[in-house]
N, C-alpha and C positions, 0 to 999 in steps of 0.2 A: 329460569332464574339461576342464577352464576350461585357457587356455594357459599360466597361472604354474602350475596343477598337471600341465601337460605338461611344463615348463620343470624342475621339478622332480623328475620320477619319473628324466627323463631324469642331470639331474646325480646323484643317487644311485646309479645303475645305473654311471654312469662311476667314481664315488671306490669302487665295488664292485670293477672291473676294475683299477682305478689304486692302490687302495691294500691289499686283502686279497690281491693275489696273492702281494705283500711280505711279508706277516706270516709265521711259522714254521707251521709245519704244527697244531701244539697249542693254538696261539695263537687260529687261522682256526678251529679244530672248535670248540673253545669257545666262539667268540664267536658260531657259528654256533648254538648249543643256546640261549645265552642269548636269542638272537634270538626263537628258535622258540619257549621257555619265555613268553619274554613277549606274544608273538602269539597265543598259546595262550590265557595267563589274561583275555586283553581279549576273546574271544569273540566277535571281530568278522565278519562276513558270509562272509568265506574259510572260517573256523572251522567256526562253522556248517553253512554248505554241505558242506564235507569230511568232517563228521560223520553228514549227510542222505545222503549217497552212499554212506559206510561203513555205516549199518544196512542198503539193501539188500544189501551184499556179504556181511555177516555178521548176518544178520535174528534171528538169536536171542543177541547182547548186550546185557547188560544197559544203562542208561546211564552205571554206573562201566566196564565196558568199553569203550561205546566213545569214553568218554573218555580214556580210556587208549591206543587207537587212536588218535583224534585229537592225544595229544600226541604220540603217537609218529611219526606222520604229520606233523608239522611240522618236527619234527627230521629225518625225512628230507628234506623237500622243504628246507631249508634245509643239510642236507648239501651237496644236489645245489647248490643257489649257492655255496657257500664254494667247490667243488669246480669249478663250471662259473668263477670268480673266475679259480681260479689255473690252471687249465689251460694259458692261453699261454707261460708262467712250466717246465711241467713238461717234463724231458728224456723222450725216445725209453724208456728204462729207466724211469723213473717211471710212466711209462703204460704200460710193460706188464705191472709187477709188482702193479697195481691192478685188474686186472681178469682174469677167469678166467671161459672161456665153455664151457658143455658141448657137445657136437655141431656144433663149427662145421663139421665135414665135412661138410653140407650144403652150404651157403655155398660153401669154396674147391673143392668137386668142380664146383660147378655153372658156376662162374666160369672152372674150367680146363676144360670142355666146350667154352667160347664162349659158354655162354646166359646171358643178361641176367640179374640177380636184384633183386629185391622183396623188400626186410626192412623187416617192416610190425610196429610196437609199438603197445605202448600209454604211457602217461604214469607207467612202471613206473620209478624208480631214476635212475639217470642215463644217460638218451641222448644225452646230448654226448658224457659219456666216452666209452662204448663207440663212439662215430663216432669219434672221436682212436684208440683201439687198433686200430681196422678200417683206417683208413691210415697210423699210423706202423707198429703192429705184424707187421699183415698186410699192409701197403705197397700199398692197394687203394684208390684213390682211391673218389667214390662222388658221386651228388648228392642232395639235397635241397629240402625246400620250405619255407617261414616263411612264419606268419602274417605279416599288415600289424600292424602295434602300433601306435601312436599316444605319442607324435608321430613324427615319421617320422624325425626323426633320433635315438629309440632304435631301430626299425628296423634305418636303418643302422650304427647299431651293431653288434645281433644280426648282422646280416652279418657285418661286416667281420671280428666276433670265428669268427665259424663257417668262413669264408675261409679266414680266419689258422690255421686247427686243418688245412686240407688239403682243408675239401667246398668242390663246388660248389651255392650256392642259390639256386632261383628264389624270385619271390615266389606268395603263394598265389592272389593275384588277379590277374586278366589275361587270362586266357585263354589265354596263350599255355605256361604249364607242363604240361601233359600229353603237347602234340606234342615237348616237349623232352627229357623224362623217355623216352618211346616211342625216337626217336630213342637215346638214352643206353641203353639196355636192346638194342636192335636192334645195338646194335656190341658186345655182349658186355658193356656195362659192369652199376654196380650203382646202383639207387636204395634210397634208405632213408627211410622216411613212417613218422610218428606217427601213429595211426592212430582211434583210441579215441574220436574228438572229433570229429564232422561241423560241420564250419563254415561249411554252406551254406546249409543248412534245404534242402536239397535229396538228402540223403544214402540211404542206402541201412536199411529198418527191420529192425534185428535181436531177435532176443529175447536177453535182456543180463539175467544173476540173472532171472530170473521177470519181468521188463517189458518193455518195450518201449522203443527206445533207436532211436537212426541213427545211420550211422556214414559214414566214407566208400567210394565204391565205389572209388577210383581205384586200390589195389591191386590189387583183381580186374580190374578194366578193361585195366589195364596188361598184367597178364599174359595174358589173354587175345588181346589184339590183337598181341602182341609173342615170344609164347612162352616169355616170360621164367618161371623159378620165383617161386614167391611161399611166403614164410618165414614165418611168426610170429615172433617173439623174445617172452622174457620176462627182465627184470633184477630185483635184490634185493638187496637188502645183508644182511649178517648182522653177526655179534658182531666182525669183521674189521674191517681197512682194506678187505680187497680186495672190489669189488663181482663176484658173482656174474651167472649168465646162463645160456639155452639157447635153442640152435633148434632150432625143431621139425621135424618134414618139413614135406614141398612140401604146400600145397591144392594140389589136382587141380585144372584146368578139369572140369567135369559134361561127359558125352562126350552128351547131348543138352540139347533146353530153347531156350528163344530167347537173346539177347544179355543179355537184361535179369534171366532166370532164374539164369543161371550166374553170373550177379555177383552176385545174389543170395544163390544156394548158397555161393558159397565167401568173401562177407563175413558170412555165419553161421558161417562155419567158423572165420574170424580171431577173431570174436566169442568164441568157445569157446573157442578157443585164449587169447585175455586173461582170459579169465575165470577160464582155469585157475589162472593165473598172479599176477593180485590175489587169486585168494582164498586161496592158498598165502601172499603178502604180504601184506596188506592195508594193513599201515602204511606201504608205500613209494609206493601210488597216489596220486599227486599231482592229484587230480581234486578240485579246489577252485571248479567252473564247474558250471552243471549239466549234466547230460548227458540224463536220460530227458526221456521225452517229456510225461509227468505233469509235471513239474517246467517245463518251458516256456512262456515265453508266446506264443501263439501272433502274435503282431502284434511281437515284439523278436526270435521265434529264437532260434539257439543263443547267441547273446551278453547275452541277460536276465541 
């Protein structure tokens, strides 16, 4: 992207934050649909792609299906902005009447034991909110990791906005996030990774719907080196305001196998676990990137 359209994406993401948190609640959803509606009829590459990633999940729709998916799939990922907009703007009671999670007694039993926990998603619904219900609700602080975006002061936006909700983030590059996350896990705390999207080209190869995919290994890695549980989650929205949710049980570590097997095993296991979860959704997967390995180029990576 040229720096007037860095310049650019940047000021839009700000009048996003600076001016829809303002608007009335009915206001912000509809203008959220209309967005979507129109993103939708222009068929642009996002579109597209989100369409290509929806027939593996549901290989037997038609193309009026999953174009129906796909609209419906924008409207969510455009929920998920309006929603992630106003966030800062939202009280302690607004966040907690919005979201409703099955099983978290995983979660708060693991964390009142002392053991570190790993809640590993995918690009299901909204993961910001459910981070804001996890420390206003559950008053649990927690850390995380961001991509690098471009330019770097929407970046430091994504921070400063993810801050201001109560996490702490590293960046994804550096090398130095992992020893910090281990650390953060090792004192009983929690991390929370998206997980679904390997952004190394170095990732870990799952079988994902019937292909062949990578993902990342660091939620296994973590837990194994740290002790820490490691969670699936899955989110959704329905016919409601309130977004839905579950966690699953703990992946095991594999009790043999080398370093590199057990991460293996048990990011095939997260792997299953998302899969369960988009294909139950499928319109709230916000996977407008590619992800399989067919779909990649090999000389660009996961960012083609």
């Amino acid at each position: 992207m040229s720096a007037v359209g860095d310049r650019l994406t940047d000021t839009l993401y700000g009048l996003g934050w600076s001016t829809v948190k303002k608007l009335p609640e009915p206001v912000a959803a509809g203008l959220g649909r209309r967005i979507a509606d129109t993103a939708w009829k222009r068929r642009g590459k996002g579109v597209l792609r989100l369409e290509a990633n929806l027939a593996r999940v549901v290989p037997d729709a038609s193309p009026e299906r999953l174009a129906e998916l796909s609209r419906a799939g924008m409207r969510s990922y455009m929920r998920y902005w309006m929603e992630s907009f106003r966030l800062p703007a939202w009280s302690a009671e607004r966040v907690r009447d919005a979201v409703a999670i099955k099983d978290v007694h995983y979660l708060t039993e693991g964390l009142a034991a002392g053991r570190g926990v790993v809640l590993a998603l995918p690009h299901l619904a909204n993961w910001d909110l459910a981070g804001v219900w996890v420390t206003r609700s559950l008053g649990v602080p927690f850390t995380t990791v961001a991509e690098r975006l471009k330019p770097e002061t929407l970046y430091d936006r994504f921070v400063a906005y993810r801050e201001s909700l109560g996490m702490e983030v590293l960046p994804h590059t550096g090398g130095a996030a992992f020893g910090t996350l281990a650390r953060r896990l090792r004192a009983g705390g929690l991390v929370c990774l998206v997980a679904d999207r390997d952004l190394s080209a170095s990732g870990v190869e799952v079988e994902f719907f019937g292909e062949k995919a990578r993902m990342p290994g660091g939620p296994a890695m973590l837990a194994q080196q740290t002790g820490a549980l490691l969670l699936p989650v899955a989110l959704w929205y329905d016919d409601t305001p309130v977004m839905k949710g579950r966690v699953h049980p703990p992946v095991d570590v594999p009790p043999a196998g080398t370093r590199g097997e057990r991460t293996a095993a048990m990011t095939q296991a997260l792997a299953d676990a998302f899969a369960g979860g988009i294909a139950d959704h499928p319109e709230d997967w916000h996977m407008l990137q590619r992800l399989w390995l067919a779909d990649l180029d090999p000389a660009k990576g996961p960012e083609a």
